[in-house]
ZAVEX-480164 format. One record per residue (C-alpha): residue number from 1; x, y, z. Coordinates in nm, 2 decimals, padded with zeros to 4 digits, m for minus. Layout:
BEGIN
[r NUM,[X,Y,Z]]
...
// end
This chain:
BEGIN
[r 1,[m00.93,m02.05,02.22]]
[r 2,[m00.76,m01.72,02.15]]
[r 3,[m00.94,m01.40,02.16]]
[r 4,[m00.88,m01.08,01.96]]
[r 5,[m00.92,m00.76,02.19]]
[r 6,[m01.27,m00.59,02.14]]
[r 7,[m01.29,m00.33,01.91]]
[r 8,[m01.01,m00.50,01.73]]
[r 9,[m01.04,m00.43,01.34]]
[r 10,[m01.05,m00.74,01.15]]
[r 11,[m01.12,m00.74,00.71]]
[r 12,[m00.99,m00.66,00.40]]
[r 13,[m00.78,m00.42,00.22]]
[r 14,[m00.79,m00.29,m00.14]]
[r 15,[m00.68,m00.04,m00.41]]
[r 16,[m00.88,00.18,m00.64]]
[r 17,[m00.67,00.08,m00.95]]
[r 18,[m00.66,m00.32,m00.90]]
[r 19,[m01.02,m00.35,m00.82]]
[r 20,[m01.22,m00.12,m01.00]]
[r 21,[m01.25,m00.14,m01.37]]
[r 22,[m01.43,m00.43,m01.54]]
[r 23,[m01.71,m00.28,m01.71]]
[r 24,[m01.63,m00.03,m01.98]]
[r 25,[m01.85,00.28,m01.78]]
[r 26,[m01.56,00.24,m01.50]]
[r 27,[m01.26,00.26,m01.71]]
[r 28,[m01.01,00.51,m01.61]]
[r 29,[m00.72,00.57,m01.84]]
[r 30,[m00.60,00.93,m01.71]]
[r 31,[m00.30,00.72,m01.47]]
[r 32,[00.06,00.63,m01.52]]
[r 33,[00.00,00.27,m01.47]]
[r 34,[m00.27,00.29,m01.77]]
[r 35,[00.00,00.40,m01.95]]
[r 36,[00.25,00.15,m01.86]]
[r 37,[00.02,m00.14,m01.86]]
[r 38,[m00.10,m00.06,m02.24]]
[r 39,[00.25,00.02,m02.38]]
[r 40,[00.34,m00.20,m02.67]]
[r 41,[00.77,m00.18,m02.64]]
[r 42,[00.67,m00.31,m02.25]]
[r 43,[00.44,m00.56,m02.34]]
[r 44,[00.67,m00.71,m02.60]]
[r 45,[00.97,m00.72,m02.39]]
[r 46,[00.76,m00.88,m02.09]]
[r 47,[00.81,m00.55,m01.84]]
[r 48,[00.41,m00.63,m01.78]]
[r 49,[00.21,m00.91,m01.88]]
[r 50,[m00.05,m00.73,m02.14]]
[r 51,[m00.33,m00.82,m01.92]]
[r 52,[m00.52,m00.46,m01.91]]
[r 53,[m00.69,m00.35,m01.62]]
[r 54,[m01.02,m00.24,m01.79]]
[r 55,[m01.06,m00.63,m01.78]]
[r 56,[m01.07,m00.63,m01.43]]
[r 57,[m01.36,m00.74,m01.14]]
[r 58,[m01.53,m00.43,m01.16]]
[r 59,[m01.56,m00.34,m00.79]]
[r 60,[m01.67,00.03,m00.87]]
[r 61,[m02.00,m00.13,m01.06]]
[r 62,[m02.02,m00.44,m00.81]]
[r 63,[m01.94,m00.30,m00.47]]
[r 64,[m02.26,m00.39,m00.29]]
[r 65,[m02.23,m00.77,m00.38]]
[r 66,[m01.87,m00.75,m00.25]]
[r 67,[m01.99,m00.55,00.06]]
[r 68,[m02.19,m00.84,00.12]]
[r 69,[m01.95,m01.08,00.09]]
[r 70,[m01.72,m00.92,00.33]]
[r 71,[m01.98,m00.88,00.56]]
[r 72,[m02.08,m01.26,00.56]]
[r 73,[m01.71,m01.32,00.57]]
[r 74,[m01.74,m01.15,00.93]]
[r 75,[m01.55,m00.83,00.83]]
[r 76,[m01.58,m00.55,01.02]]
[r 77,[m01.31,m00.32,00.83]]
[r 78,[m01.25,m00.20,00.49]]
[r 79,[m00.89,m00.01,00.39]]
[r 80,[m01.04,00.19,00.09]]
[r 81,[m00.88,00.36,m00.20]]
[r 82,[m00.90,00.67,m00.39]]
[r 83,[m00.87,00.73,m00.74]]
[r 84,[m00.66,01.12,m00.77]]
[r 85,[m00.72,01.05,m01.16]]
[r 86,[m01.08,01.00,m01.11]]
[r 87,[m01.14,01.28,m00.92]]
[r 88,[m00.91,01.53,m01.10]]
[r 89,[m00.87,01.37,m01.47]]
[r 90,[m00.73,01.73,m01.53]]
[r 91,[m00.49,01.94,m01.37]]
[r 92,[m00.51,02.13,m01.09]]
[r 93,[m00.20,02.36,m01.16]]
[r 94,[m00.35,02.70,m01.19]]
[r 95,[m00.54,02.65,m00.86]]
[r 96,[m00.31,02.90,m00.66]]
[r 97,[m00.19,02.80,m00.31]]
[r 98,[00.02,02.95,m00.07]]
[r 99,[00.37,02.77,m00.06]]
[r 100,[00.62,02.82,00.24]]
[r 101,[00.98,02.65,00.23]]
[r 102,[01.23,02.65,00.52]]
[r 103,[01.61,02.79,00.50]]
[r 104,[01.65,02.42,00.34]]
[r 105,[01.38,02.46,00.08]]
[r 106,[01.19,02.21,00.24]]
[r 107,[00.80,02.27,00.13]]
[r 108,[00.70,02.34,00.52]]
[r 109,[00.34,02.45,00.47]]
[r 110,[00.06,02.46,00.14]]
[r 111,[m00.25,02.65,00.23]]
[r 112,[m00.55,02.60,00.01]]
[r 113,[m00.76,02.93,00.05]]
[r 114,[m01.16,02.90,00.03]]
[r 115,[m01.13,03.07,m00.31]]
[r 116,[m00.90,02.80,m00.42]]
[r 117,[m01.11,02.53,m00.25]]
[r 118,[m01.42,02.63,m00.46]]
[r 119,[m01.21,02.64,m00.77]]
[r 120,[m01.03,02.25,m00.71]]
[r 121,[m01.41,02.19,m00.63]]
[r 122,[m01.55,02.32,m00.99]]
[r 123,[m01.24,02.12,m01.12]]
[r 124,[m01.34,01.79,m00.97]]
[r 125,[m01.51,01.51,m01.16]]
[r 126,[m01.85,01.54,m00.99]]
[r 127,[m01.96,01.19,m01.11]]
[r 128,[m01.66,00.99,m00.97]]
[r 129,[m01.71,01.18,m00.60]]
[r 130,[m02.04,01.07,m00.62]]
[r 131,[m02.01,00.72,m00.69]]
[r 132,[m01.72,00.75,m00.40]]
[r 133,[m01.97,00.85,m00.18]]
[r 134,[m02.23,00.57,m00.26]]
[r 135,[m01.97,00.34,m00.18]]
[r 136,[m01.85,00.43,00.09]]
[r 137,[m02.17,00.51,00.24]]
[r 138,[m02.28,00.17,00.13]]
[r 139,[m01.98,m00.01,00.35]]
[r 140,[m02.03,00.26,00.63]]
[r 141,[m02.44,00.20,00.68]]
[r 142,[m02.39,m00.14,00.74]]
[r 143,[m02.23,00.01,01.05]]
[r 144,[m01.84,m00.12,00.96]]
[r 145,[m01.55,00.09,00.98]]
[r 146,[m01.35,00.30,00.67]]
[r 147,[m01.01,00.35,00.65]]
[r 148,[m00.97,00.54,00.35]]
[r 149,[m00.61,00.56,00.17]]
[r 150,[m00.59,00.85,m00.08]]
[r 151,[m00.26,00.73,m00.31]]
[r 152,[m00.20,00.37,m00.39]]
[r 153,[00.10,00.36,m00.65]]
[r 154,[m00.12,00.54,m00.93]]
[r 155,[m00.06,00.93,m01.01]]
[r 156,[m00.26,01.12,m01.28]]
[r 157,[m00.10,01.15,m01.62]]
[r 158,[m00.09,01.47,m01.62]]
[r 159,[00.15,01.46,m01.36]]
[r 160,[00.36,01.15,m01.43]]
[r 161,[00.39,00.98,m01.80]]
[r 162,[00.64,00.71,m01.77]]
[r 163,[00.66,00.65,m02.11]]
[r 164,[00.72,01.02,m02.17]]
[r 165,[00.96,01.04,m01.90]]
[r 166,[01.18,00.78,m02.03]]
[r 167,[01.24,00.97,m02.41]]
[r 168,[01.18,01.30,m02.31]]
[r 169,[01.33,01.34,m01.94]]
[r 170,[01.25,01.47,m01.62]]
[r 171,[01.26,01.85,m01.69]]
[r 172,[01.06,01.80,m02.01]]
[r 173,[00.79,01.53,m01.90]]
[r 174,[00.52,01.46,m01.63]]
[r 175,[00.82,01.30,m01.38]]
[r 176,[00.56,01.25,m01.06]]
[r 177,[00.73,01.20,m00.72]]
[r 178,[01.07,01.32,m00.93]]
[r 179,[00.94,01.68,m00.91]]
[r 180,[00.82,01.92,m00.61]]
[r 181,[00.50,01.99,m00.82]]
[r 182,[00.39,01.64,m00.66]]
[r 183,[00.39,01.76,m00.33]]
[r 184,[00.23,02.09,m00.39]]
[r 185,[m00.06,01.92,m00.61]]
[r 186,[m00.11,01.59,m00.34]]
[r 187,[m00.20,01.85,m00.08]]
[r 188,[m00.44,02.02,m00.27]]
[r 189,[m00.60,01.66,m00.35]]
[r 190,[m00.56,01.60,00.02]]
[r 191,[m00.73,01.90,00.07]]
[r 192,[m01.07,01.88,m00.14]]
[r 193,[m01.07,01.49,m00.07]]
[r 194,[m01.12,01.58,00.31]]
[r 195,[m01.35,01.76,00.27]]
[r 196,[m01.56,01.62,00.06]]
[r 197,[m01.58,01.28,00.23]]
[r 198,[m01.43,01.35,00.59]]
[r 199,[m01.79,01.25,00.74]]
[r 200,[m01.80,00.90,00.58]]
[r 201,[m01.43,00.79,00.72]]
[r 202,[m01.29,00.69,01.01]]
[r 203,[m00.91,00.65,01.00]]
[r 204,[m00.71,00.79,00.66]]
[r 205,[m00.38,00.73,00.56]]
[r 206,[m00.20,00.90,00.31]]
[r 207,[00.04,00.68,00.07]]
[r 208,[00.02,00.35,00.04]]
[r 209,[00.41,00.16,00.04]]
[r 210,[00.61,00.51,m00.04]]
[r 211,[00.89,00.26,m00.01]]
[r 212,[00.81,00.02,m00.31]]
[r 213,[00.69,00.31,m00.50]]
[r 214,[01.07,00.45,m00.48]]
[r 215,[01.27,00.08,m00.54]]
[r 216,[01.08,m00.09,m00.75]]
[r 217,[01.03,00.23,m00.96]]
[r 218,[01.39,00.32,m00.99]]
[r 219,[01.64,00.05,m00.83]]
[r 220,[01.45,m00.28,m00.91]]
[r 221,[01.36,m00.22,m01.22]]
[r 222,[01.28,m00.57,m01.32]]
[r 223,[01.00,m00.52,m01.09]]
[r 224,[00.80,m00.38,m01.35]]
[r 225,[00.68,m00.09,m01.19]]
[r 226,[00.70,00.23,m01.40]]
[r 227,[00.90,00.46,m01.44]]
[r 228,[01.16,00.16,m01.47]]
[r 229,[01.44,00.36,m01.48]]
[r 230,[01.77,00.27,m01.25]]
[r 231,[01.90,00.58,m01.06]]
[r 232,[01.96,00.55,m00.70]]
[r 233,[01.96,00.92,m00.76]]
[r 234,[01.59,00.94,m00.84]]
[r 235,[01.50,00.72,m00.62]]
[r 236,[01.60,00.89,m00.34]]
[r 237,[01.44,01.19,m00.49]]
[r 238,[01.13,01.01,m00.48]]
[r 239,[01.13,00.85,m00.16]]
[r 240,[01.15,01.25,m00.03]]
[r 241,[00.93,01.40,m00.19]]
[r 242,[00.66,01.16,m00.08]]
[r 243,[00.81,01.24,00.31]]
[r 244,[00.71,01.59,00.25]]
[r 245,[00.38,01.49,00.09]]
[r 246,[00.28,01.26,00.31]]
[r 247,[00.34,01.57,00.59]]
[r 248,[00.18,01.83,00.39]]
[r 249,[m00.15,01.59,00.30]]
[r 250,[m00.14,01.50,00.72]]
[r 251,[m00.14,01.91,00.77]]
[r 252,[m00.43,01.95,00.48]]
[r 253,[m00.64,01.69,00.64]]
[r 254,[m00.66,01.79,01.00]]
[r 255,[m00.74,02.13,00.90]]
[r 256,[m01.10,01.95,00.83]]
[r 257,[m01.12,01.71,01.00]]
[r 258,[m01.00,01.48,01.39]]
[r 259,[m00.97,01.17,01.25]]
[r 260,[m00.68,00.97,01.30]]
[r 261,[m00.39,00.97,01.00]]
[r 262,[m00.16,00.74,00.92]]
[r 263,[00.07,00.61,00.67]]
[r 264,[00.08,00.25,00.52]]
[r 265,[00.44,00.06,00.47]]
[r 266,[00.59,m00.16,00.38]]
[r 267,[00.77,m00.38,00.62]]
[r 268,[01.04,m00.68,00.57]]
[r 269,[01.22,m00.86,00.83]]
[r 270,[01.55,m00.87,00.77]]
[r 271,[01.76,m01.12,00.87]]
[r 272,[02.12,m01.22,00.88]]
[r 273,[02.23,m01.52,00.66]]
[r 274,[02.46,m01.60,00.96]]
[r 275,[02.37,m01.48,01.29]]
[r 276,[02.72,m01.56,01.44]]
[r 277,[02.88,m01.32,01.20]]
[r 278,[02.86,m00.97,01.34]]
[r 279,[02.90,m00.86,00.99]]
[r 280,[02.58,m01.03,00.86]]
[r 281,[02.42,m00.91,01.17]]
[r 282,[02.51,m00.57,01.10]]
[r 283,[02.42,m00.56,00.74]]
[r 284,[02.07,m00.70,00.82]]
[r 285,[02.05,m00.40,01.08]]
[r 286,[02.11,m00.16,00.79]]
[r 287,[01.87,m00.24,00.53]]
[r 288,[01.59,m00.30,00.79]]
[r 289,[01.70,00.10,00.89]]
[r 290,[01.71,00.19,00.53]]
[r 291,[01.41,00.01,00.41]]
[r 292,[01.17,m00.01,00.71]]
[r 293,[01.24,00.28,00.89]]
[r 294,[01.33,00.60,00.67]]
[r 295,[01.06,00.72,00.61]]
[r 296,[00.90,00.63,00.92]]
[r 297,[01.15,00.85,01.10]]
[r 298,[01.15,01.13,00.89]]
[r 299,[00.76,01.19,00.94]]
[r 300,[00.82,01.08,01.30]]
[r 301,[01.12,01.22,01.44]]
[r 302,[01.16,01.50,01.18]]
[r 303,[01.47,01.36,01.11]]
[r 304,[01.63,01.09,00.86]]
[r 305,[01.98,01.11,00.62]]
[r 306,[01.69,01.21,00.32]]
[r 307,[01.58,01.52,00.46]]
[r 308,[01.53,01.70,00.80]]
[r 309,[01.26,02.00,00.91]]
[r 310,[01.06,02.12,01.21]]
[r 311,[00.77,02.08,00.96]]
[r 312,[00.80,01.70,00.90]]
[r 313,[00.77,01.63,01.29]]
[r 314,[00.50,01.41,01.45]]
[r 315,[00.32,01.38,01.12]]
[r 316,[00.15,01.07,01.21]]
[r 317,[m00.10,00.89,01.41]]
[r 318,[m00.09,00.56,01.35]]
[r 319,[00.15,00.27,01.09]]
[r 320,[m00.01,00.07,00.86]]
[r 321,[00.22,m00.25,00.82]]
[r 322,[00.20,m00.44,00.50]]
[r 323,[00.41,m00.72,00.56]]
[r 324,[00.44,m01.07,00.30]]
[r 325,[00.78,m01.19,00.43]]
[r 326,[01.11,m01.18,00.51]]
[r 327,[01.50,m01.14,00.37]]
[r 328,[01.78,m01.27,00.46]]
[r 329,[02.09,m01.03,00.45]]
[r 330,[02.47,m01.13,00.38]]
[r 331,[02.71,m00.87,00.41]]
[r 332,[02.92,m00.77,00.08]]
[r 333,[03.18,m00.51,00.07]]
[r 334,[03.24,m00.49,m00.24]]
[r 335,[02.87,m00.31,m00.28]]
[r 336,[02.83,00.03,m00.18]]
[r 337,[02.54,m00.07,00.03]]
[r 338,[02.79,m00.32,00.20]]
[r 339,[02.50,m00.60,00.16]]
[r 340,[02.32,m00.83,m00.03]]
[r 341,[01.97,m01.05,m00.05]]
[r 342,[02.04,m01.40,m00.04]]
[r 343,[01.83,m01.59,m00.31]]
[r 344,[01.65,m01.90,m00.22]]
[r 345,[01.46,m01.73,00.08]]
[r 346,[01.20,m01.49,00.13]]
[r 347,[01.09,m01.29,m00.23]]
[r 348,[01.41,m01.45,m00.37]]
[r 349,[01.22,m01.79,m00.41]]
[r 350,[01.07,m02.07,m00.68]]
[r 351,[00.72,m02.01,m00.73]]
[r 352,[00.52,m02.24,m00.58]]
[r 353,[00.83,m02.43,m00.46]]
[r 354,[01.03,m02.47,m00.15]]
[r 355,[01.26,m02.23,00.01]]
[r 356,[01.65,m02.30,00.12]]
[r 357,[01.53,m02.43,00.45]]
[r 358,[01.23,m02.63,00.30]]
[r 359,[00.93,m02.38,00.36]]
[r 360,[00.67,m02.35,00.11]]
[r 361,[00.62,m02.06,m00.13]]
[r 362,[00.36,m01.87,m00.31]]
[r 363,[00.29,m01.85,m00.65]]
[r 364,[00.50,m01.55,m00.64]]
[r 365,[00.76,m01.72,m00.52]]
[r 366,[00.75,m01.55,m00.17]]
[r 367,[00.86,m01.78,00.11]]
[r 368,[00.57,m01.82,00.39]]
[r 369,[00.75,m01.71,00.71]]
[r 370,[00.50,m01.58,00.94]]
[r 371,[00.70,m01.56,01.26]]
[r 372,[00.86,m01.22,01.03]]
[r 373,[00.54,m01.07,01.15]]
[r 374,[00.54,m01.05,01.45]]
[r 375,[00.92,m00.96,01.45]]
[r 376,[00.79,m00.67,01.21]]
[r 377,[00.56,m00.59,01.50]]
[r 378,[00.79,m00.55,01.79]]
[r 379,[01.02,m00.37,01.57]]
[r 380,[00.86,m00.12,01.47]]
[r 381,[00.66,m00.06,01.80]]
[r 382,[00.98,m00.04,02.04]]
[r 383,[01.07,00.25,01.73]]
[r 384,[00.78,00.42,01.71]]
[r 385,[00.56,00.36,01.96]]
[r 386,[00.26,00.45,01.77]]
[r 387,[m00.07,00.26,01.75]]
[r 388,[m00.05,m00.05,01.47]]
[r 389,[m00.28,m00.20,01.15]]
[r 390,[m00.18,m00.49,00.99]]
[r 391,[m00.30,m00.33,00.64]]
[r 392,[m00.18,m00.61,00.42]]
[r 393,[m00.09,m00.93,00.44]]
[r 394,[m00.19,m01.22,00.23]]
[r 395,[m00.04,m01.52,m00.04]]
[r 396,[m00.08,m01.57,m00.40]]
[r 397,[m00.22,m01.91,m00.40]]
[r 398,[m00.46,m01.98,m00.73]]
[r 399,[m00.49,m02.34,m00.58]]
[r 400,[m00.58,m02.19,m00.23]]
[r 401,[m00.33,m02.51,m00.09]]
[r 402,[m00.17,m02.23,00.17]]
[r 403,[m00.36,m01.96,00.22]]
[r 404,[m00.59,m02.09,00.54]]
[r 405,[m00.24,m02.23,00.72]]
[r 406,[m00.07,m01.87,00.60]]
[r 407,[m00.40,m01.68,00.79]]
[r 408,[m00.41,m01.92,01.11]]
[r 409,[m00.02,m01.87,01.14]]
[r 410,[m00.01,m01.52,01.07]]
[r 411,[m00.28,m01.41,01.30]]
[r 412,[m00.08,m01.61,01.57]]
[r 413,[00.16,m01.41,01.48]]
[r 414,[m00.02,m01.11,01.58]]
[r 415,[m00.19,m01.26,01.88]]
[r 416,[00.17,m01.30,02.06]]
[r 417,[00.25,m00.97,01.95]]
[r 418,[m00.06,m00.86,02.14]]
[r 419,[00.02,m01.03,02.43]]
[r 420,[00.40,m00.88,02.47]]
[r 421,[00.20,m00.55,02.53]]
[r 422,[00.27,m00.42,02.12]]
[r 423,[m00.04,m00.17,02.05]]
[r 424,[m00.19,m00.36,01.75]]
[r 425,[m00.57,m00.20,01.65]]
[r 426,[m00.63,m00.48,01.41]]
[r 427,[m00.56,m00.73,01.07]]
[r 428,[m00.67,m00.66,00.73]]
[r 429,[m00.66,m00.92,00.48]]
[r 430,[m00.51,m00.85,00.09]]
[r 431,[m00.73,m00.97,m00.03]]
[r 432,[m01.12,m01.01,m00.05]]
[r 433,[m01.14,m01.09,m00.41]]
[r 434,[m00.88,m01.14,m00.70]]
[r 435,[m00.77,m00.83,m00.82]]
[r 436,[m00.51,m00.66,m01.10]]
[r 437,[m00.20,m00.73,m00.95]]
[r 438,[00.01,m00.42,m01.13]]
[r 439,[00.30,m00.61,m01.37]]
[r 440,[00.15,m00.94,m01.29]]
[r 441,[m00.19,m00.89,m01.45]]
[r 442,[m00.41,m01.13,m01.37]]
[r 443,[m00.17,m01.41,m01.31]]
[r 444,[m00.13,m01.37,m00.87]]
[r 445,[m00.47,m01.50,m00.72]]
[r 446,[m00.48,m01.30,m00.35]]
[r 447,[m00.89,m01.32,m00.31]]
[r 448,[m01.02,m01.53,m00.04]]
[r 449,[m01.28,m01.51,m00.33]]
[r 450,[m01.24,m01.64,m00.69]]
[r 451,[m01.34,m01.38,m00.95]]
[r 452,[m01.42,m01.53,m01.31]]
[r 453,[m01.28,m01.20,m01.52]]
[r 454,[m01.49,m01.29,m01.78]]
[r 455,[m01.83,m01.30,m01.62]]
[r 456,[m01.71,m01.09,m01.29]]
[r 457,[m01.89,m01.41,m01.14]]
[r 458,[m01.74,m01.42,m00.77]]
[r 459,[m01.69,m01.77,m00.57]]
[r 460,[m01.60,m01.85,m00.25]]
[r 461,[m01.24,m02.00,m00.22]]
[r 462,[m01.25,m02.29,00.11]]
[r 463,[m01.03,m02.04,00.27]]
[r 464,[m01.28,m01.75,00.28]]
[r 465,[m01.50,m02.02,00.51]]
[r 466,[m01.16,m02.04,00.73]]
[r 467,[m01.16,m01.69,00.79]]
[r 468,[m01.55,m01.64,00.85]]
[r 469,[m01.47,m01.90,01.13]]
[r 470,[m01.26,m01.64,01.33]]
[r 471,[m01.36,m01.32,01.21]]
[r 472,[m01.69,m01.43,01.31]]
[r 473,[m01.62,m01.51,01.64]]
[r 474,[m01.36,m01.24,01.68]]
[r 475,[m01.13,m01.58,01.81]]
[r 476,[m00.94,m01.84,01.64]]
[r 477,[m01.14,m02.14,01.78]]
[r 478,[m00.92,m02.41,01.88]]
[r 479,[m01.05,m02.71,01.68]]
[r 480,[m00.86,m02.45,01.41]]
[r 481,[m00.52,m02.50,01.56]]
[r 482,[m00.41,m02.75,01.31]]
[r 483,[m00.10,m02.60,01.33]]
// end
């Protein structure tokens, strides 16, 4: 029998974008990824899978029946998102701030006056903050704990257009984390979003995988992810100006309010292909520094090779680690990284086949390797040394053949870090229900619960019982150790 530590968070994680449309009151088409999704040329050349999110299981209409759920399922914990789109549909531009940049012109400080808070607030949809707050205050009332994330991959149109971006060009089109306006118009988000809801939450965290945002966006652009345009250029463009986002939001939102904030990345182990070749050793120590711990440092230390100011230090409370699985790391001079991912292990897998060393994979084609965890864990603890979520982790599975093994092993996982003294405050699952999954459509199953898209009609996958079995009991009994 294997206990959890009390007060330790266990439940599910979810997004505003991939959960709540479904019923045509709900829709929200003022986002980037509306765009995207709906664009013909990208849908013709397979970019996304023209499976629209408007289609989706309507969580903003049917929250209290998933509450329930969840809370049957023995969850304790819900990581929340936050629509920006819904709650400014419109610009904020003219709101005036006070702006302050270092000798670098690094944006060190956005003040939001009361005049300019009562103008963002006459600018706000008043419906959608509303239904936020029934929500929320649905969840909370059952007396379970919030974690609300305010960005999770979506901007407002108004201030990135990928489809405008990629004929008209950065200096003539809504470019989002490409431009400084980003950063300015977060905080003041940040700002009103505190405010209006800082009594119903209990932990925040600001962007959700600033990381993926930045490749997939504009290195991996067969990932699907808008704007889909290759520049390591813009992406490291991108990857800063969310650094000094994320540090401007974390000022905004303790001017209101105590709470604990965080941010929420994601995390790969990295390994080498061989571990008796110093050179594959070292290239695997590179891109975990590169991908894992960038922008942790630079919102942590101050500090990183993207961008460095006074302003950006100790900007955080507490890391969110999303973590799927690993990659394994070759070294390669003849790329100006000095590295490469070695296909046939970790994302670079078959779906639903086996990896090069004979471990099974999702429907992704992400190889199950949960012992990455708890390397992730230690990792990034002996780093930071900063209190620890696991704020996603889970397995495409449609057939649900892996996902109670994937839970049981990965929560192991956790439980050793635990015991080798790594601060972890708890596990949240990804995910409750099925949900939109962004260029995939509707084709990756993560829900412990079956959703019927056409009738929104939710069912219990086996797996959700396996989970009730130890979130319930705050344990993972042993007649559960099958592994």
């Amino acid at each position: 029998m294997m206990k959890f530590p009390p007060g330790f968070l266990l439940g599910f994680s979810e997004s505003g974008f991939q959960f709540e449309m479904g019923f045509p009151d709900q829709t929200d088409p003022n986002t980037d990824w509306w765009i995207w999704v709906h664009d013909s040329n990208n849908i013709a050349s397979g970019v996304v899978s023209g499976h629209l999110p408007e289609e989706g299981p309507g969580y903003l209409t049917l929250y209290k029946t998933d509450h329930e759920i969840a809370e049957n399922l023995g969850s304790n914990t819900l990581r929340l998102g936050i629509e920006w789109s819904r709650i400014f549909p419109r610009s904020t531009k003219q709101v005036p701030v006070t702006v302050e940049r270092d000798e670098e012109g690094v944006i060190t400080r956005v003040e939001v006056s009361e005049n300019s808070l009562n103008v963002l607030r006459e600018l706000a949809n008043k419906k959608a903050i509303e239904t936020y707050r029934h929500l929320f205050k649905d969840w909370v009332n059952r007396g379970k704990k919030l974690i609300l994330n305010l960005n999770h991959f979506t901007l407002p149109s108004w201030i990135h257009n990928p489809i405008e971006l990629r004929f008209r060009g950065i200096t003539s089109a809504p470019s989002g984390w490409l431009s400084e306006d980003s950063i300015i118009e977060f905080t003041k988000f940040a700002y009103l979003v505190a405010h209006e809801f800082s009594d119903l939450v209990d932990m925040w965290s600001t962007l959700n995988e600033p990381n993926v945002v930045a490749t997939a966006g504009y290195l991996n652009i067969r990932s699907g992810f808008p704007p889909g345009l290759a520049s390591l250029e813009y992406a490291m463009v991108a990857l800063r100006n969310q650094i000094i986002a994320h540090a401007r939001a974390y000022d905004a939102l303790k001017e209101v309010t105590k709470k604990p904030v965080g941010i929420i990345h994601n995390f790969m182990c990295f390994e080498p292909l061989n571990p008796e070749n110093p050179d594959d050793v070292s290239a695997a120590f590179n891109a975990s520094l590169m991908y894992n711990h960038l922008f942790v440092d630079s919102i942590t230390r101050g500090s990183s090779m993207l961008v460095s100011s006074d302003s950006l230090k100790n900007k955080l409370d507490w890391i969110g680690v999303n973590y799927y699985t690993r990659m394994v790391i070759t070294s390669d001079k003849k790329l100006m990284t000095g590295w490469r991912y070695v296909p046939g292990y970790g994302f670079l897998c078959t779906p639903e086949g086996l990896s090069k060393v004979g471990r099974p994979c999702s429907d992704f084609g992400w190889e199950i390797y949960p012992e990455g965890l708890e390397k992730v864990l230690l990792e990034v603890y002996e780093r930071h040394k900063l209190p620890i979520i696991v704020t996603e982790n889970g397995i495409a599975d449609s057939a649900d053949k892996h996902r109670s093994s994937y839970i049981l092993t990965h929560l192991l996982s956790v439980l050793r870090a635990l015991e080798k003294g790594i601060d972890i405050r708890g596990y949240l699952h990804w995910a409750l229900i099925d949900n939109y999954e962004w260029a995939m459509g509707f084709n990756m199953r993560f829900g412990l619960v079956k959703v019927d898209f056409s009738t929104k009609k939710r069912y219990l996958r086996p797996s959700a019982l396996f989970f009730k079995e130890i979130a319930t009991r705050h344990e993972i009994p042993e007649n559960l150790l099958f592994v």
